[in-house]
mmCIF entry with sequence, helices, sheets and N, C-alpha, C, O atoms, coordinates in Angstrom:
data_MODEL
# 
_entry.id   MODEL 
# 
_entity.id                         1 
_entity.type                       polymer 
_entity.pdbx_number_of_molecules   1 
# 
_entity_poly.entity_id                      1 
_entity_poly.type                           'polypeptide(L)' 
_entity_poly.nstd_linkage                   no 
_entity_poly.nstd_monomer                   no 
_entity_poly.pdbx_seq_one_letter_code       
;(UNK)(UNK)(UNK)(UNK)(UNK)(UNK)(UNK)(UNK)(UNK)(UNK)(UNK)(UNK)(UNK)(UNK)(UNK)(UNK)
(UNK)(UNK)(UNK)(UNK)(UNK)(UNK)(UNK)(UNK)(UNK)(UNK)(UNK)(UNK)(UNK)(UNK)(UNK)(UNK)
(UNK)(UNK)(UNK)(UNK)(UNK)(UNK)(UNK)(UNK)(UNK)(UNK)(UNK)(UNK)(UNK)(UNK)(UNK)(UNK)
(UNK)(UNK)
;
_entity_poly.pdbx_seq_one_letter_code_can   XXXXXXXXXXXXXXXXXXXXXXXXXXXXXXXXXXXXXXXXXXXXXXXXXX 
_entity_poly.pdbx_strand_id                 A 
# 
loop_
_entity_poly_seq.entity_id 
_entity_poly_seq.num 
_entity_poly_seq.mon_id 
_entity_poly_seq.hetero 
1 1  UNK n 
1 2  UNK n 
1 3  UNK n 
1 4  UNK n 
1 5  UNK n 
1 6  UNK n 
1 7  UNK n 
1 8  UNK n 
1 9  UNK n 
1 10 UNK n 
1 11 UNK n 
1 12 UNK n 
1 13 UNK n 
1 14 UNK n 
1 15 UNK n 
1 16 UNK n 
1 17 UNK n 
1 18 UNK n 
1 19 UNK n 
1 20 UNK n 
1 21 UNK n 
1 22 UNK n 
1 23 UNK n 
1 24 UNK n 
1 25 UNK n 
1 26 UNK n 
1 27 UNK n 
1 28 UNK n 
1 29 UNK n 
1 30 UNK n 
1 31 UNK n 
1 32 UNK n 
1 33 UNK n 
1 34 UNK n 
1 35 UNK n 
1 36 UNK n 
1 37 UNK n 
1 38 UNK n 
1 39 UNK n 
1 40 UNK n 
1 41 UNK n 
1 42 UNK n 
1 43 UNK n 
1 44 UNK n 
1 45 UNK n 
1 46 UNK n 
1 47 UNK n 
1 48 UNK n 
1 49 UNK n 
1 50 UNK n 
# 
_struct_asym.id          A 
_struct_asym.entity_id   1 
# 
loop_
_struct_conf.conf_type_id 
_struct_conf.id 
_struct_conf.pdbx_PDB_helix_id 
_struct_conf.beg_label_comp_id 
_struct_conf.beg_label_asym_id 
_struct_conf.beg_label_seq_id 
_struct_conf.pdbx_beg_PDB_ins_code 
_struct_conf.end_label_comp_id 
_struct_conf.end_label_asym_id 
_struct_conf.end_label_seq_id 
_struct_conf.pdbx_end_PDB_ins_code 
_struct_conf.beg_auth_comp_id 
_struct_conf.beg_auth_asym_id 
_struct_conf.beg_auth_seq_id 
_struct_conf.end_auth_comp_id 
_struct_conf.end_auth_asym_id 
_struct_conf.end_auth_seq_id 
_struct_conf.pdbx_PDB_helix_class 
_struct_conf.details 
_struct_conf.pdbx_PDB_helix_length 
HELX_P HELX_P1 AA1 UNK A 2  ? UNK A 11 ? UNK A 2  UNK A 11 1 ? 10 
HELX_P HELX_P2 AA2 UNK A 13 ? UNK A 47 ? UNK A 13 UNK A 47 1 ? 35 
# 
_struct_conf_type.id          HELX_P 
_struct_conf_type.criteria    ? 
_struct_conf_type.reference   ? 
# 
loop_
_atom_site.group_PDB 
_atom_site.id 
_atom_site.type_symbol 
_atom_site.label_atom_id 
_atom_site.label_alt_id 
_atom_site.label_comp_id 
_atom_site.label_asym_id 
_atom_site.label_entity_id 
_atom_site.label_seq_id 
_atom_site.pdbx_PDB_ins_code 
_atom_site.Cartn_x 
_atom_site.Cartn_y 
_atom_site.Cartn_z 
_atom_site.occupancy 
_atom_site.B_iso_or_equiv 
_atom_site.pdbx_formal_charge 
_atom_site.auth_seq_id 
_atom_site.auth_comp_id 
_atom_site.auth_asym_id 
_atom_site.auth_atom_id 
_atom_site.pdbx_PDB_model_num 
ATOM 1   N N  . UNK A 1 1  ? 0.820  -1.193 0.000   1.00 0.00 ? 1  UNK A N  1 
ATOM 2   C CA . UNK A 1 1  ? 0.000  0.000  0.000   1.00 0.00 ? 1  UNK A CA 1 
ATOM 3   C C  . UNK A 1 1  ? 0.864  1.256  0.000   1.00 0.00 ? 1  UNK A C  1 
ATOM 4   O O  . UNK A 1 1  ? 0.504  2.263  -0.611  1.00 0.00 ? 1  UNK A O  1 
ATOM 5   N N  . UNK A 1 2  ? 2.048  1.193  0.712   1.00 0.00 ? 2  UNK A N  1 
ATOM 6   C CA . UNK A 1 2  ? 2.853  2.696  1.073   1.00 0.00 ? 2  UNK A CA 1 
ATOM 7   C C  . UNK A 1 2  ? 3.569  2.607  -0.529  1.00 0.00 ? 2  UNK A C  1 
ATOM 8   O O  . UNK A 1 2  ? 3.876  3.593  -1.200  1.00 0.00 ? 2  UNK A O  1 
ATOM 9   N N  . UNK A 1 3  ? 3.758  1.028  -0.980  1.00 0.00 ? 3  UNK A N  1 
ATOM 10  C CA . UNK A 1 3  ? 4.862  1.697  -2.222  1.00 0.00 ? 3  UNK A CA 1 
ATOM 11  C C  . UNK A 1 3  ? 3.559  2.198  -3.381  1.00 0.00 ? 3  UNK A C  1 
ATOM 12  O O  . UNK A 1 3  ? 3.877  2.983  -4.275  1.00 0.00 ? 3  UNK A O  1 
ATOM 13  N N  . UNK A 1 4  ? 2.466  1.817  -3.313  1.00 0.00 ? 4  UNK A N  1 
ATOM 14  C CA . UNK A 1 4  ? 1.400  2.392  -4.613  1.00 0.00 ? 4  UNK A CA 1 
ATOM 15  C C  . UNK A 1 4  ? 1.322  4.051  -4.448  1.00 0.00 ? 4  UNK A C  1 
ATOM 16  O O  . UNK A 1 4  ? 1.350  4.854  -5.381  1.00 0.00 ? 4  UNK A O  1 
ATOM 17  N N  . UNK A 1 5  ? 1.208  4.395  -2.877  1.00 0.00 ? 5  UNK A N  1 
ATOM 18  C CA . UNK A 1 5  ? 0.724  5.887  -2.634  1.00 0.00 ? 5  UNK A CA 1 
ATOM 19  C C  . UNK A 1 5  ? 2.274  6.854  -2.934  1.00 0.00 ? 5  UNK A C  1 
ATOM 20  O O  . UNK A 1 5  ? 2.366  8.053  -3.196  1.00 0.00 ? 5  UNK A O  1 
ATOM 21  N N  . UNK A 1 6  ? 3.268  5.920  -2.792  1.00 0.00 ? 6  UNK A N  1 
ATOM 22  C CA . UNK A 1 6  ? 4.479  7.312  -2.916  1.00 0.00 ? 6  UNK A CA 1 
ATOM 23  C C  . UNK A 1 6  ? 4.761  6.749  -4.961  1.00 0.00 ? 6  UNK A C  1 
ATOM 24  O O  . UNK A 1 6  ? 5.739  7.411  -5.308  1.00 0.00 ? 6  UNK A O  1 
ATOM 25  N N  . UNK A 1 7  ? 4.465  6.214  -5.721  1.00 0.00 ? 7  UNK A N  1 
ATOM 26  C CA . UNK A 1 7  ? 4.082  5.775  -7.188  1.00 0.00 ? 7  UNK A CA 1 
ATOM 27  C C  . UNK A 1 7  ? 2.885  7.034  -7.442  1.00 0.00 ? 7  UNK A C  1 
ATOM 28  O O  . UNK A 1 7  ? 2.970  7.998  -8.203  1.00 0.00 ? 7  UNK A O  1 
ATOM 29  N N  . UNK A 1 8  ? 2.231  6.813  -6.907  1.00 0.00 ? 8  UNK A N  1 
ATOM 30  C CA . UNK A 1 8  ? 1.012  7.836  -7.721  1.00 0.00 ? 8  UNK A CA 1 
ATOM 31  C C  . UNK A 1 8  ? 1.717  9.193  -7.024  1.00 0.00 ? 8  UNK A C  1 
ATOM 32  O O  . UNK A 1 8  ? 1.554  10.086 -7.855  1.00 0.00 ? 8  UNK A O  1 
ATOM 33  N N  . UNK A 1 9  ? 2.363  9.688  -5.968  1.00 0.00 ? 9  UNK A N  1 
ATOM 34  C CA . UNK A 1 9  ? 2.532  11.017 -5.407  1.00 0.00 ? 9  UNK A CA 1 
ATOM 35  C C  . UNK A 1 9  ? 3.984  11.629 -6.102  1.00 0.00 ? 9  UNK A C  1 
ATOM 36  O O  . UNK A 1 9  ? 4.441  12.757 -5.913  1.00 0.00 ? 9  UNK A O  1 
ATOM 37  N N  . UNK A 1 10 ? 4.790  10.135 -7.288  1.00 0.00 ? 10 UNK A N  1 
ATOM 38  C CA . UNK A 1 10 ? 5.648  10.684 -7.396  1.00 0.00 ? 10 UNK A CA 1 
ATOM 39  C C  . UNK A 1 10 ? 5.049  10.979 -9.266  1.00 0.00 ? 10 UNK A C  1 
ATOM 40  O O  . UNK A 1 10 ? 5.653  11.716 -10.045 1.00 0.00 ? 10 UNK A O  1 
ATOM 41  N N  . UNK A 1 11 ? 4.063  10.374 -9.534  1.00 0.00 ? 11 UNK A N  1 
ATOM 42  C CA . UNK A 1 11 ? 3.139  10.132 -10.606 1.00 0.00 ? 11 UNK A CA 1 
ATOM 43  C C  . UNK A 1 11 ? 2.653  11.757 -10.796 1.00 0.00 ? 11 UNK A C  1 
ATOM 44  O O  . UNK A 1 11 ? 2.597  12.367 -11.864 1.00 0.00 ? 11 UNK A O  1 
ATOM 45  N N  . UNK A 1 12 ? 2.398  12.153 -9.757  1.00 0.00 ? 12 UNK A N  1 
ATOM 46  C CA . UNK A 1 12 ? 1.688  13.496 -9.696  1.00 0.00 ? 12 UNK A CA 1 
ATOM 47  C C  . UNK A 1 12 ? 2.511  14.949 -9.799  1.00 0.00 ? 12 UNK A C  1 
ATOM 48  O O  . UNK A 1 12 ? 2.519  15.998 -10.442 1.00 0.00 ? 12 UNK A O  1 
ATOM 49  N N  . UNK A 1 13 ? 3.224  14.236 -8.663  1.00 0.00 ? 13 UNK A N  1 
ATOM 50  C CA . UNK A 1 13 ? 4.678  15.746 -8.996  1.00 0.00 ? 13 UNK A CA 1 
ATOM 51  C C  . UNK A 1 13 ? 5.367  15.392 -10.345 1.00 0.00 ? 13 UNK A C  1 
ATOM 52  O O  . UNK A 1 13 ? 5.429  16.516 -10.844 1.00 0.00 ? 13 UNK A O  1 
ATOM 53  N N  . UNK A 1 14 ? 5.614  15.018 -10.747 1.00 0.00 ? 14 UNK A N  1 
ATOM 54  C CA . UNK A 1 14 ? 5.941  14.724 -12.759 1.00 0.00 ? 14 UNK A CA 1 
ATOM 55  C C  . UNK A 1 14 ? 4.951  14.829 -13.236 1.00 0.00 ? 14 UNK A C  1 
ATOM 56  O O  . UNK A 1 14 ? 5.038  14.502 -14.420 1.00 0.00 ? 14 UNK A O  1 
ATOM 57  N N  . UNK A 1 15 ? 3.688  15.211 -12.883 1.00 0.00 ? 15 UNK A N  1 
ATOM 58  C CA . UNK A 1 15 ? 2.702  15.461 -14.073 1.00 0.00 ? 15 UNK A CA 1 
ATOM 59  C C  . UNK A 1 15 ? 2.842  17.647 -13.911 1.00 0.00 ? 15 UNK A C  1 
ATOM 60  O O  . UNK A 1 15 ? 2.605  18.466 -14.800 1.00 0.00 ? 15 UNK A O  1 
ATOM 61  N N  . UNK A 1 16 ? 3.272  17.894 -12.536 1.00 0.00 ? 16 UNK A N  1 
ATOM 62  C CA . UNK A 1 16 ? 2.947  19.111 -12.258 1.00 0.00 ? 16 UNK A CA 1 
ATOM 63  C C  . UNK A 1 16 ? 4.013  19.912 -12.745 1.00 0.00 ? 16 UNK A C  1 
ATOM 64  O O  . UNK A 1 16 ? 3.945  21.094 -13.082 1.00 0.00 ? 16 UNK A O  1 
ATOM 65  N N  . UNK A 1 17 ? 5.209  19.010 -12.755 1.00 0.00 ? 17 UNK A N  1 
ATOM 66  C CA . UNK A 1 17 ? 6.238  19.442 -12.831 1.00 0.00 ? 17 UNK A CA 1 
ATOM 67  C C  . UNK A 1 17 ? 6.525  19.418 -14.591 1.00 0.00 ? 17 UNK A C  1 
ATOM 68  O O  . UNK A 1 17 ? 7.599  19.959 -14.852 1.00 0.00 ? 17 UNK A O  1 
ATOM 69  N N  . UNK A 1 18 ? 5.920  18.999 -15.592 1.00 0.00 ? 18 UNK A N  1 
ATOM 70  C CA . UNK A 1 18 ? 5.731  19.413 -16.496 1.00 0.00 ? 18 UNK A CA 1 
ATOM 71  C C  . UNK A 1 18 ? 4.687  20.008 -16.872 1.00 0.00 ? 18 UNK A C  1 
ATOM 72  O O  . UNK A 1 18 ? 4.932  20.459 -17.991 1.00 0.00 ? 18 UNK A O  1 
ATOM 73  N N  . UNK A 1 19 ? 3.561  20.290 -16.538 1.00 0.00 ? 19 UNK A N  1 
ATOM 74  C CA . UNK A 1 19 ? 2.405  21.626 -16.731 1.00 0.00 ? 19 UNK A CA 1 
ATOM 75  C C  . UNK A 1 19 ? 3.180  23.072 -16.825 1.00 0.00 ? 19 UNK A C  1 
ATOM 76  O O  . UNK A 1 19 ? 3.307  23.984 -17.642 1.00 0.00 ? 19 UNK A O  1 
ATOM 77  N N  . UNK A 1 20 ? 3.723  22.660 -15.197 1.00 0.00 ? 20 UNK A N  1 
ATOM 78  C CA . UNK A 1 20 ? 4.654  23.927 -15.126 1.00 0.00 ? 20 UNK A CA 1 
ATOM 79  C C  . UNK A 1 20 ? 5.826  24.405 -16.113 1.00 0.00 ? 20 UNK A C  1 
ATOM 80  O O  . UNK A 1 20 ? 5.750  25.465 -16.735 1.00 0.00 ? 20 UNK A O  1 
ATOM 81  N N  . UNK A 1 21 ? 6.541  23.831 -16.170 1.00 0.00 ? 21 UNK A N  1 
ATOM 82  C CA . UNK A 1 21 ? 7.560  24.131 -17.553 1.00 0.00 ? 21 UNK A CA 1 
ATOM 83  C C  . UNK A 1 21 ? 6.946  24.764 -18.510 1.00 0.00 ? 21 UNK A C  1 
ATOM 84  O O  . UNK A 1 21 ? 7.133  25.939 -18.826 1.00 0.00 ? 21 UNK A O  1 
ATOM 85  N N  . UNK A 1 22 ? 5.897  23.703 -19.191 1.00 0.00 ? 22 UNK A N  1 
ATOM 86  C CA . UNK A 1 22 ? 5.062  24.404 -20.127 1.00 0.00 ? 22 UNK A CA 1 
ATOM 87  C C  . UNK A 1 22 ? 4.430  25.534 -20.611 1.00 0.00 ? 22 UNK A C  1 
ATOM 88  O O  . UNK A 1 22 ? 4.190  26.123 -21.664 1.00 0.00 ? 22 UNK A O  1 
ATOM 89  N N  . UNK A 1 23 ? 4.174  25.630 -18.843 1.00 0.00 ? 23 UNK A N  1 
ATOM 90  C CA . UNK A 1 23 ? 3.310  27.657 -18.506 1.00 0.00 ? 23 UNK A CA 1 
ATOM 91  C C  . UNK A 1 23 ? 4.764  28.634 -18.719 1.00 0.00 ? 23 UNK A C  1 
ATOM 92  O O  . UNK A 1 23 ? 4.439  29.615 -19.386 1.00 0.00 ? 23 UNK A O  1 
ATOM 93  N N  . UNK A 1 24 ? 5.849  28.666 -18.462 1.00 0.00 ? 24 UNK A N  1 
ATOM 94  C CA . UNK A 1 24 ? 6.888  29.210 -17.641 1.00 0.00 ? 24 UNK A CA 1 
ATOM 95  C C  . UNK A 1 24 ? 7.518  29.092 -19.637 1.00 0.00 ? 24 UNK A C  1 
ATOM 96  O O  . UNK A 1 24 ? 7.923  30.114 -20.192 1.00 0.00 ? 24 UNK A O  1 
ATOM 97  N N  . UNK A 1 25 ? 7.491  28.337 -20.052 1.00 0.00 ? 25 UNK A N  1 
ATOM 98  C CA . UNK A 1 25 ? 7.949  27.948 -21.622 1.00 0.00 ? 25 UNK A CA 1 
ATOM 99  C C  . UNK A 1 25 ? 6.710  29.640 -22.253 1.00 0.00 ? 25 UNK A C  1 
ATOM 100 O O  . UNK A 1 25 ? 6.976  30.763 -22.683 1.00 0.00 ? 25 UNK A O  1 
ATOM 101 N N  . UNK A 1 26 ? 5.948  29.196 -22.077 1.00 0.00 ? 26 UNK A N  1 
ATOM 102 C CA . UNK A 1 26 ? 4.832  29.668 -23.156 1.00 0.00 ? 26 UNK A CA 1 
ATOM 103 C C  . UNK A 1 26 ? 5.149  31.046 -22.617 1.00 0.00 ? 26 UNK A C  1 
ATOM 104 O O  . UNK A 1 26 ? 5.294  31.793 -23.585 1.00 0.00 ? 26 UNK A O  1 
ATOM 105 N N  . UNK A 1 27 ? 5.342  31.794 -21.302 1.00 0.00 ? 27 UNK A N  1 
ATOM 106 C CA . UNK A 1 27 ? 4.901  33.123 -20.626 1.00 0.00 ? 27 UNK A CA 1 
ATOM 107 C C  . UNK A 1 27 ? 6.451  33.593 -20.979 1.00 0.00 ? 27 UNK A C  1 
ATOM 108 O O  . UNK A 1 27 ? 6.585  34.805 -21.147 1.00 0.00 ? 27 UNK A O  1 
ATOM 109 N N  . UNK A 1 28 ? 7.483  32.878 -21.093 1.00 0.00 ? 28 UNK A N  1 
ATOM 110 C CA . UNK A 1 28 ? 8.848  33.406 -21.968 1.00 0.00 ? 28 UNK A CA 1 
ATOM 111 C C  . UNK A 1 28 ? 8.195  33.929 -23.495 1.00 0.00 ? 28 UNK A C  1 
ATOM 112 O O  . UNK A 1 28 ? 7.958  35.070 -23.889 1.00 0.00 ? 28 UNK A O  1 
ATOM 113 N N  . UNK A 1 29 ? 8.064  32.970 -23.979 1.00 0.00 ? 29 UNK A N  1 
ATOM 114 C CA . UNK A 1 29 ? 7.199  33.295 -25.588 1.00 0.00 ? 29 UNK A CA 1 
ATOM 115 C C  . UNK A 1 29 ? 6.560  34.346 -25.267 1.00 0.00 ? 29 UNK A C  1 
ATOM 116 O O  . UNK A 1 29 ? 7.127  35.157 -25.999 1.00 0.00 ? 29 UNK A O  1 
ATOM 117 N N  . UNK A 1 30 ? 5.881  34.861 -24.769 1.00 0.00 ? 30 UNK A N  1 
ATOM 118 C CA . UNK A 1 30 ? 5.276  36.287 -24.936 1.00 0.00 ? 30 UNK A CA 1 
ATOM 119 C C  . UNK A 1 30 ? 5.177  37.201 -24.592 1.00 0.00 ? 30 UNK A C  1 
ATOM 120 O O  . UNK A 1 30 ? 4.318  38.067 -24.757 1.00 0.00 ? 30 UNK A O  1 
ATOM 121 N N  . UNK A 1 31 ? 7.109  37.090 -23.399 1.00 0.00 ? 31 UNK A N  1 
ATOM 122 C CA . UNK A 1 31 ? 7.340  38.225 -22.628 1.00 0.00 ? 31 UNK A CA 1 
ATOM 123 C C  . UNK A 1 31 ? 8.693  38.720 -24.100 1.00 0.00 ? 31 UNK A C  1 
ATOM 124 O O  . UNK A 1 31 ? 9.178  39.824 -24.351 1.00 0.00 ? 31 UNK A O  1 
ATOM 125 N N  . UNK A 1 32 ? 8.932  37.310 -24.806 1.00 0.00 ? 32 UNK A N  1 
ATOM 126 C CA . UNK A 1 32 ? 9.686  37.778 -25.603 1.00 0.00 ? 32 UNK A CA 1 
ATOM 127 C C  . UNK A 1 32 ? 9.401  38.632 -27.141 1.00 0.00 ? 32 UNK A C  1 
ATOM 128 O O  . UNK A 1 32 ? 10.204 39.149 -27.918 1.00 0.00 ? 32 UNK A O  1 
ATOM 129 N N  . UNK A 1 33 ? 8.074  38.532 -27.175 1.00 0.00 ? 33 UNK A N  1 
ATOM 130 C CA . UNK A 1 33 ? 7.525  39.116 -28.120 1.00 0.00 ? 33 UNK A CA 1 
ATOM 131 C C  . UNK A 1 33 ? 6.577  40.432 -27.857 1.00 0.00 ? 33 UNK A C  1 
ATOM 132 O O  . UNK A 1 33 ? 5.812  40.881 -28.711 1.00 0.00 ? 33 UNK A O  1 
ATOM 133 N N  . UNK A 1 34 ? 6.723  40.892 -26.748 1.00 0.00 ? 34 UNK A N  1 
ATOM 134 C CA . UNK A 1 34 ? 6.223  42.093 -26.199 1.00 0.00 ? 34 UNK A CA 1 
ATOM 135 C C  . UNK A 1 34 ? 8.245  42.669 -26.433 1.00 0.00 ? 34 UNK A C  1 
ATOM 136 O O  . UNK A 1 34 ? 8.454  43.602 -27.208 1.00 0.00 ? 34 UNK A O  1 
ATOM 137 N N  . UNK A 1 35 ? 9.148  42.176 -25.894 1.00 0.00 ? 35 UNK A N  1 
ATOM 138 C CA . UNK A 1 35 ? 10.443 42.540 -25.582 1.00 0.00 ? 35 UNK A CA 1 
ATOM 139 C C  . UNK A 1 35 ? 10.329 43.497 -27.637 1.00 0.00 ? 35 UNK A C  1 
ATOM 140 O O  . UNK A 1 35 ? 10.472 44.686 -27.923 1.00 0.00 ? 35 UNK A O  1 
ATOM 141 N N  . UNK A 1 36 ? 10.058 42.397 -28.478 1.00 0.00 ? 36 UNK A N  1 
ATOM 142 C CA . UNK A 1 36 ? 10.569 42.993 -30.031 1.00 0.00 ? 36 UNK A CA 1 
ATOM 143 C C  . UNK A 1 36 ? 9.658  43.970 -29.769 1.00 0.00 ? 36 UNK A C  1 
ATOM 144 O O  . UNK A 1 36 ? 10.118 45.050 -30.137 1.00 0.00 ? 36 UNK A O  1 
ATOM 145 N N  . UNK A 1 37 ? 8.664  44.064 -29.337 1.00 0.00 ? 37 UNK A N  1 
ATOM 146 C CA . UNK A 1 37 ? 7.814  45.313 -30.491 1.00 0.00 ? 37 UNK A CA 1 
ATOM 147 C C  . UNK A 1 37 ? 8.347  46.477 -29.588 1.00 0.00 ? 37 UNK A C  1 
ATOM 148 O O  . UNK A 1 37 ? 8.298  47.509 -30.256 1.00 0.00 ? 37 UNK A O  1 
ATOM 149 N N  . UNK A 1 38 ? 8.756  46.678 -28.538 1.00 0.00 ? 38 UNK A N  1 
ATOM 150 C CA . UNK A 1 38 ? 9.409  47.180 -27.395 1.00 0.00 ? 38 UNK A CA 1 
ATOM 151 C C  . UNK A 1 38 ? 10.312 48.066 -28.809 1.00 0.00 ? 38 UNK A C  1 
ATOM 152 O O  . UNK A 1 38 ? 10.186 49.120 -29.431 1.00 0.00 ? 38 UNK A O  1 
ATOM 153 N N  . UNK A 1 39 ? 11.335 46.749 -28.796 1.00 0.00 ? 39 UNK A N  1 
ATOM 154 C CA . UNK A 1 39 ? 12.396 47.092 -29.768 1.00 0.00 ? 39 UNK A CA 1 
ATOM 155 C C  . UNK A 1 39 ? 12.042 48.001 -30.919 1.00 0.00 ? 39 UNK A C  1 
ATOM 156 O O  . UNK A 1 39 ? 12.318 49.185 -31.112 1.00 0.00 ? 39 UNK A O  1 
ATOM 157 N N  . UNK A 1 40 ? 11.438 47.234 -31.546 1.00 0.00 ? 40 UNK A N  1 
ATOM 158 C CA . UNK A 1 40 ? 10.414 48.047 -33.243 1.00 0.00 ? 40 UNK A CA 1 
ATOM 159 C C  . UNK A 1 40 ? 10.426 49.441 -32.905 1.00 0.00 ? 40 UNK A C  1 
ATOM 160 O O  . UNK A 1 40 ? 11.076 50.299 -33.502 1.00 0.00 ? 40 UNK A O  1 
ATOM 161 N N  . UNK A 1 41 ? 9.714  49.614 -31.970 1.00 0.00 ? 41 UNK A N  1 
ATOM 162 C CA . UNK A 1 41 ? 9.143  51.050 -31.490 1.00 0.00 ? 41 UNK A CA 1 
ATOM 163 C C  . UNK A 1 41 ? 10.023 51.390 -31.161 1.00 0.00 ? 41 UNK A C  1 
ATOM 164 O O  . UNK A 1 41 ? 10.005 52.510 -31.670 1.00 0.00 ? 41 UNK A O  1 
ATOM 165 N N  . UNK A 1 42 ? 11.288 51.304 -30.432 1.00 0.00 ? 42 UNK A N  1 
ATOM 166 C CA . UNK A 1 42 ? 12.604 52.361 -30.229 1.00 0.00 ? 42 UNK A CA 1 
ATOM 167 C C  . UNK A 1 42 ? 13.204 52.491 -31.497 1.00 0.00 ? 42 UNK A C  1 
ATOM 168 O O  . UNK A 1 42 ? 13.533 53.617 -31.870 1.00 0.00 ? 42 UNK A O  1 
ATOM 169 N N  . UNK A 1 43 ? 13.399 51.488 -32.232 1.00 0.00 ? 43 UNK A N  1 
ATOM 170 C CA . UNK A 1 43 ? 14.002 51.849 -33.570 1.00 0.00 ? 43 UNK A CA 1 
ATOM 171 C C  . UNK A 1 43 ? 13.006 52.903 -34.326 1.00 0.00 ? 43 UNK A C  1 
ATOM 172 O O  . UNK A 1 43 ? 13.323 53.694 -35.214 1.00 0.00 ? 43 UNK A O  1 
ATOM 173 N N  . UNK A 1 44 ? 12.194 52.778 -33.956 1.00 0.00 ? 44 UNK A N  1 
ATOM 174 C CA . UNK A 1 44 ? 11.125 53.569 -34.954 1.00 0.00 ? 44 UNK A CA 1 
ATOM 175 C C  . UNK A 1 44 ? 11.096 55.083 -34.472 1.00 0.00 ? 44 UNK A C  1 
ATOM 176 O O  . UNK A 1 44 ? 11.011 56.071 -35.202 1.00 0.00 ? 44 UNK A O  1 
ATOM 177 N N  . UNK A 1 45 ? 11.194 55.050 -32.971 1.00 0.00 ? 45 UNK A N  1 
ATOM 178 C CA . UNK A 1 45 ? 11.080 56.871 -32.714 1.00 0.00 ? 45 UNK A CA 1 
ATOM 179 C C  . UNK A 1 45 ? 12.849 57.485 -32.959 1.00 0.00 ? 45 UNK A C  1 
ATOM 180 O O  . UNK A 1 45 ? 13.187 58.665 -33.048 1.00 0.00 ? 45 UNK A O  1 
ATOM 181 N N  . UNK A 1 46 ? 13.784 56.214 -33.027 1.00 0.00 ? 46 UNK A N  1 
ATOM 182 C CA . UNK A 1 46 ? 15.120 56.736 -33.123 1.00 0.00 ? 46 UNK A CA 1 
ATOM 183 C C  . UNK A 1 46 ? 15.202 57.228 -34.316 1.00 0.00 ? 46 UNK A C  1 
ATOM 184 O O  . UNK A 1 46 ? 15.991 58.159 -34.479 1.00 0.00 ? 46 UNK A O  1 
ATOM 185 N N  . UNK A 1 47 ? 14.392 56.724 -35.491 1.00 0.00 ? 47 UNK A N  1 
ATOM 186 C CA . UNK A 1 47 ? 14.716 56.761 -36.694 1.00 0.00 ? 47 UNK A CA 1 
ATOM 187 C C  . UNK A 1 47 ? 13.766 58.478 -36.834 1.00 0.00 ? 47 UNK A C  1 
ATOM 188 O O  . UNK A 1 47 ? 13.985 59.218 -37.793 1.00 0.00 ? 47 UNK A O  1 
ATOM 189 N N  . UNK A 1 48 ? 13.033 58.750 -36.025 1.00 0.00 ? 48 UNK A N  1 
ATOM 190 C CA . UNK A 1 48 ? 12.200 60.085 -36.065 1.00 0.00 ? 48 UNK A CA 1 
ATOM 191 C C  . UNK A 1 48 ? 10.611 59.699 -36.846 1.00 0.00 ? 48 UNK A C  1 
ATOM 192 O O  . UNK A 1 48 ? 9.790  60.377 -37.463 1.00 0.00 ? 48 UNK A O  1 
ATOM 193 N N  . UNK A 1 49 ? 10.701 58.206 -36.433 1.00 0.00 ? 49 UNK A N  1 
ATOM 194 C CA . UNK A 1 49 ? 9.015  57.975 -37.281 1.00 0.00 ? 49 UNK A CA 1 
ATOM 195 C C  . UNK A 1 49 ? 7.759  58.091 -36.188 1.00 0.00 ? 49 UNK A C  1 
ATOM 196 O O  . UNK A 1 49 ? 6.572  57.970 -36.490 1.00 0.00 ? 49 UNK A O  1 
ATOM 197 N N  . UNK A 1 50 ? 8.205  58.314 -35.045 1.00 0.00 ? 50 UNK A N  1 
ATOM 198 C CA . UNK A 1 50 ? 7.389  57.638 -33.776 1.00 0.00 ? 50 UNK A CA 1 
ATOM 199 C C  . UNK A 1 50 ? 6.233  59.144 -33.295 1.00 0.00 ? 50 UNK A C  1 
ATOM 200 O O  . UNK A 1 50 ? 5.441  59.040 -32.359 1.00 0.00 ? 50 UNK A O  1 
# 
């Protein structure tokens, strides 16, 4: 019984522990694409278009 419950508890933290990556993966992706247009727009008022 103790080895099934620490199997499913170690079953569970590896299921969480990749959700998480995933979130932390994806919220890079769209801190990095807020970062370009960031960019765009400084190039753009440097250039005197802004």
């Amino acid at each position: 019984m103790k080895k099934r419950f620490v199997v499913l508890l170690m079953m569970t933290l590896f299921s969480i522990g990749l959700s998480a990556c995933n979130t932390v993966a994806g919220a890079g992706k769209d801190v990095q694409k807020v970062g370009e247009k960031v960019e765009d727009k400084a190039v753009d008022c440097k250039d005197g278009r802004c």
